[in-house]
Steps between C-alpha positions, in 0.01 A plus 500: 500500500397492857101408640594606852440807604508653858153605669434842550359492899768219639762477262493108445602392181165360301422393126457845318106430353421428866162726625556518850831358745412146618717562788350879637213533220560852419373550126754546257479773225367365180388625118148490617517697820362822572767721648368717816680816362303540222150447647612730789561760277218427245289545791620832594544694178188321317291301753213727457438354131593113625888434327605333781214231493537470122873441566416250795228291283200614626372646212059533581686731819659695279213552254294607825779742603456610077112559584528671802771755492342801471366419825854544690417172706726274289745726572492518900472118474810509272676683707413239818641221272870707455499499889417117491718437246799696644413332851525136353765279514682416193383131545179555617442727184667193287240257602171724549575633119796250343 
């Protein structure tokens, strides 16, 4: 069995547990990574209660969001986080929230 695998911003062939390319540094997708996707859309459909920043880790946000729903400001912040979210780069998005 092979422990190369081929980075996913420049193509260069790298050991496959590698975090990042050491020759362009573009993260590589791991177990423990936090895809954009799913935060995006968290955001979105359920930001106003704080599932996407359970689902990114930051749980004493979330339980804020939880406190302060009925208020509808969670939710316009929410929905200022899906147009962050969709506006960041794959990569950048990797390394703020990994």
């Amino acid at each position: 069995m092979s422990n190369m695998a081929f980075c996913r911003g420049c193509g260069k062939e790298i050991h496959k547990d590698a975090a990042a390319c050491p020759g362009c540094g573009a993260p590589q997708k791991t177990a423990g990574t936090k895809s954009k996707l799913t935060a995006t859309l968290l955001a979105f459909f359920f930001g106003g209660l704080g599932a996407h920043k359970f689902y990114l880790g930051k749980t004493g946000q979330g339980i804020l969001y939880l406190l302060f729903f009925w208020t509808f400001i969670p939710a316009l912040i929410a929905f200022v986080e899906f147009i962050i979210y969709l506006c960041t780069s794959e990569e950048d998005f990797a390394r703020k929230f990994g």
